[in-house]
N, CA and C atoms as a LAMMPS dump frame, in Angstrom:
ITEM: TIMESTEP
0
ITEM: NUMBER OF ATOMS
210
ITEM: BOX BOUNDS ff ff ff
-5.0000000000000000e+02 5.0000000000000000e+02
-5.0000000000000000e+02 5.0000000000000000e+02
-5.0000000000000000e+02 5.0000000000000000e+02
ITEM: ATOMS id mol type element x y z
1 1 1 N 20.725 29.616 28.882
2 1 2 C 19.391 29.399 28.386
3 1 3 C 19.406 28.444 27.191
4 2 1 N 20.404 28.447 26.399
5 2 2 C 20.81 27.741 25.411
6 2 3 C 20.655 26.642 25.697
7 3 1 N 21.471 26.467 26.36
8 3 2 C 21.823 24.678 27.32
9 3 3 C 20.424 24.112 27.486
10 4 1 N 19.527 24.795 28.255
11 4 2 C 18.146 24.433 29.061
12 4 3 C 17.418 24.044 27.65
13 5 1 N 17.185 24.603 26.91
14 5 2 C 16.493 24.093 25.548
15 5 3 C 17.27 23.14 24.508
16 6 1 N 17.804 22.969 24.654
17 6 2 C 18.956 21.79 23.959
18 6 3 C 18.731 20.401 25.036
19 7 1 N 18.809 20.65 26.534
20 7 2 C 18.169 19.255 27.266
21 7 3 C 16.964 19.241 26.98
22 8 1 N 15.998 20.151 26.468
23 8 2 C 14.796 19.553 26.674
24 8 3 C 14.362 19.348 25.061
25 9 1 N 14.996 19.894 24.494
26 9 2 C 14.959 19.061 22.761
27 9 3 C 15.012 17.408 22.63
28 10 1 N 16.719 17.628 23.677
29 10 2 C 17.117 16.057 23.698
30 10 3 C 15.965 15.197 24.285
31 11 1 N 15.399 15.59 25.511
32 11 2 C 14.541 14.849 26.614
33 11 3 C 13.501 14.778 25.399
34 12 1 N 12.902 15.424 24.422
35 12 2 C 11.667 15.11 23.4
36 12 3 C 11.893 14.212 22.689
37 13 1 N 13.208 14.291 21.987
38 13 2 C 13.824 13.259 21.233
39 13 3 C 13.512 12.031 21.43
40 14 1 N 14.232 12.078 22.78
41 14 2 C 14.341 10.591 23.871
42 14 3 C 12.831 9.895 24.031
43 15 1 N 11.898 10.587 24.163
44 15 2 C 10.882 10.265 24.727
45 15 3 C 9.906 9.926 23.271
46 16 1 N 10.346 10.824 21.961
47 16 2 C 9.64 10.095 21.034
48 16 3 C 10.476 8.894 20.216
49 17 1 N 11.632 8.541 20.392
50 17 2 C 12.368 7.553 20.355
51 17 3 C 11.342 5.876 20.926
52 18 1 N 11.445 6.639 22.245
53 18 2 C 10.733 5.482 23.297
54 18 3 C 9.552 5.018 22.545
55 19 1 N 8.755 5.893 22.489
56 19 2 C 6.79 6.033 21.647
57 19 3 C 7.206 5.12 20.491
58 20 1 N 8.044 5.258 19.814
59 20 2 C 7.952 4.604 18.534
60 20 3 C 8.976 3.299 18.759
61 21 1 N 9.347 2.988 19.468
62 21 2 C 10.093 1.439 19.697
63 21 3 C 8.791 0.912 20.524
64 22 1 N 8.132 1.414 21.171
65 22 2 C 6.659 1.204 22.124
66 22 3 C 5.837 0.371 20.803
67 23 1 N 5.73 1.673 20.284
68 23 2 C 4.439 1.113 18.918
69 23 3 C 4.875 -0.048 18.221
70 24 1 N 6.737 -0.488 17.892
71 24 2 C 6.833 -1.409 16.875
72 24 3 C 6.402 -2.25 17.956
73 25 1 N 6.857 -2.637 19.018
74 25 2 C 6.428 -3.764 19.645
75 25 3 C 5.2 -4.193 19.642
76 26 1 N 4.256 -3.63 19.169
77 26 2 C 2.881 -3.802 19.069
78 26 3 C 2.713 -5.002 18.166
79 27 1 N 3.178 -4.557 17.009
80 27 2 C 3.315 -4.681 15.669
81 27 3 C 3.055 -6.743 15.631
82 28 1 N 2.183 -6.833 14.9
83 28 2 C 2.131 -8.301 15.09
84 28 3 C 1.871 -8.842 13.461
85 29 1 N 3.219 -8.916 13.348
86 29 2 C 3.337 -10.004 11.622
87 29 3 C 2.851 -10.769 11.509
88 30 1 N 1.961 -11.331 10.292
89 30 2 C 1.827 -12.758 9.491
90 30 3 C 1.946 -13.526 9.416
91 31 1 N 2.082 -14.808 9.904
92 31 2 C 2.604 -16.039 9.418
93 31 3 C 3.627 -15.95 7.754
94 32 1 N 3.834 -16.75 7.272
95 32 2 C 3.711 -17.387 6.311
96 32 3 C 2.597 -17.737 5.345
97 33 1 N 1.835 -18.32 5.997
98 33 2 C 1.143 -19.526 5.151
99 33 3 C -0.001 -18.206 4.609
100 34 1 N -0.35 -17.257 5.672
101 34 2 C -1.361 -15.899 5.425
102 34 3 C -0.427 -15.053 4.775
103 35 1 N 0.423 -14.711 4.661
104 35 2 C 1.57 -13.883 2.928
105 35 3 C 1.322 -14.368 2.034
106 36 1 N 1.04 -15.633 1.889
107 36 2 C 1.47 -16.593 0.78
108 36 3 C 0.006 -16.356 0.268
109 37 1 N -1.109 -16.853 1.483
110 37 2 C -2.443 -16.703 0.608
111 37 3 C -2.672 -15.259 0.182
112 38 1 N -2.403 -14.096 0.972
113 38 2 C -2.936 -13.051 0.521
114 38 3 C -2.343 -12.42 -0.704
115 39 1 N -0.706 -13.088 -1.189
116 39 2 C -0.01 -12.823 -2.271
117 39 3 C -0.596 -13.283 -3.084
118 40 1 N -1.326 -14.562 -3.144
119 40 2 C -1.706 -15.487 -4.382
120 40 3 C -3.093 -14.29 -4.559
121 41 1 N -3.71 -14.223 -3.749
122 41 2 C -5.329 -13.576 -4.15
123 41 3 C -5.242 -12.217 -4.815
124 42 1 N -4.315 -11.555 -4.113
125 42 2 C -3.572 -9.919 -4.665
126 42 3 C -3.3 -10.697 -6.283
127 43 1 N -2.523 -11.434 -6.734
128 43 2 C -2.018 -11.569 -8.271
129 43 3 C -3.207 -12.277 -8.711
130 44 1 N -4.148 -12.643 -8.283
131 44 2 C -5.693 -13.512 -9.135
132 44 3 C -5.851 -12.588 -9.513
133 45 1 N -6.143 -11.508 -8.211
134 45 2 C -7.752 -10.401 -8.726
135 45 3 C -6.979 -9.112 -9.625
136 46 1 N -5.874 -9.441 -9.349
137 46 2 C -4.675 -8.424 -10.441
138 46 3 C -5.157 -8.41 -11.97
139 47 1 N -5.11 -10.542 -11.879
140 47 2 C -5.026 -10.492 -13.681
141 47 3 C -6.506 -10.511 -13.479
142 48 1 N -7.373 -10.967 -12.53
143 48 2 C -8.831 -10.893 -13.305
144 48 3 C -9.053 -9.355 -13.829
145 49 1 N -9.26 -8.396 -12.917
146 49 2 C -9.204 -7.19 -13.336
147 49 3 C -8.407 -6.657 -14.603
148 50 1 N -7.332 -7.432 -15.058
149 50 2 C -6.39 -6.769 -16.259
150 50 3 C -7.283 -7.3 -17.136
151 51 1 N -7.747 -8.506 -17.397
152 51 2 C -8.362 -9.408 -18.497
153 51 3 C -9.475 -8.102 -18.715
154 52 1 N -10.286 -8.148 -17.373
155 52 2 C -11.92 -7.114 -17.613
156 52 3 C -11.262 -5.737 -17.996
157 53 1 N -9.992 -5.105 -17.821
158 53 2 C -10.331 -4.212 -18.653
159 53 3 C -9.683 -3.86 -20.077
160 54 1 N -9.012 -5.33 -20.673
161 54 2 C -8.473 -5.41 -21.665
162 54 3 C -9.854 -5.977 -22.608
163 55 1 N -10.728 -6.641 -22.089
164 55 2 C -12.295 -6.855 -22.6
165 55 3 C -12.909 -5.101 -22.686
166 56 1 N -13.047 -4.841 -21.74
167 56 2 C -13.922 -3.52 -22.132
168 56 3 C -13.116 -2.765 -22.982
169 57 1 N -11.973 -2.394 -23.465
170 57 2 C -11.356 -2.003 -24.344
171 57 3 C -11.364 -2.155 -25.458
172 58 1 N -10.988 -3.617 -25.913
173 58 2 C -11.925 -4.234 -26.852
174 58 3 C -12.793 -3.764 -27.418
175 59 1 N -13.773 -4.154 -26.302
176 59 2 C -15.108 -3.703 -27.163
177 59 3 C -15.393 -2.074 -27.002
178 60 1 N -14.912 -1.117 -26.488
179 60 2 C -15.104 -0.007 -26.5
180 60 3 C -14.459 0.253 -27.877
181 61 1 N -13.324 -0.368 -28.371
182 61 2 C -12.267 0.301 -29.691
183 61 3 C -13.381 -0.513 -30.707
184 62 1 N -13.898 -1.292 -30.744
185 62 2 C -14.95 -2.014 -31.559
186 62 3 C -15.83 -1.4 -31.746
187 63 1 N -16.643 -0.632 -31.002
188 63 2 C -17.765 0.469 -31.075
189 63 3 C -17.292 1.999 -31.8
190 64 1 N -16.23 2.405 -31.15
191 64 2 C -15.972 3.468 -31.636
192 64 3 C -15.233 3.072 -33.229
193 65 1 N -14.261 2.364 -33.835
194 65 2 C -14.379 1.783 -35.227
195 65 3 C -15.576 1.866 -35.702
196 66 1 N -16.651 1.342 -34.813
197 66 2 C -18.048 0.994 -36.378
198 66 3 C -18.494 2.14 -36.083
199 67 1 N -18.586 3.246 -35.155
200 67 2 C -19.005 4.399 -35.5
201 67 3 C -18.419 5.67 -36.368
202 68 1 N -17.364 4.988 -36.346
203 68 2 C -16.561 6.019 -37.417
204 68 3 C -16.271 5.463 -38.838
205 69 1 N -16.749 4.191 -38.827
206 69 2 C -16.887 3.588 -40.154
207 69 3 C -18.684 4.408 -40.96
208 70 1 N -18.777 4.626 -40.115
209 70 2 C -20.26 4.659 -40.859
210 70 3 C -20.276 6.544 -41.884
C-alpha cells in the first residue's frame, strides 16, 4: 500500500512539474528598448515623488516650528 501512494505522489509531482514548465513557456519577456523605458520612468516618478515629499516635510516642520514658537 506504501508503494501505491509513493507512485501516485510521484505521478503528482510529475504532473505539477509539467503545469509549471507549461506556464513558463507562456511567459513572454520585454524587449530591451521597453526595460530601458520602463526603468527610466520607475527612477523619474521615484525622485519626483521623493522631492514632493521632502517639500511637504518642509513645510509641515515649518508649521509645526511657528506653532510652537508662539
Amino acid at each position: 500500500m506504501a508503494e501505491n501512494q509513493n507512485k501516485a505522489g510521484q505521478g503528482r509531482i510529475q504532473k505539477w512539474a509539467e503545469g509549471v514548465k507549461a506556464e513558463f513557456q507562456k511567459i513572454i519577456w520585454p524587449d530591451g528598448t521597453t526595460t530601458s523605458k520602463q526603468t527610466v520612468s520607475t527612477i523619474v516618478i521615484s525622485a519626483i515623488l521623493a522631492l514632493l515629499i521632502v517639500v511637504f516635510d518642509m513645510v509641515i516642520q515649518y508649521g509645526v516650528d511657528f506653532l510652537v514658537s508662539l
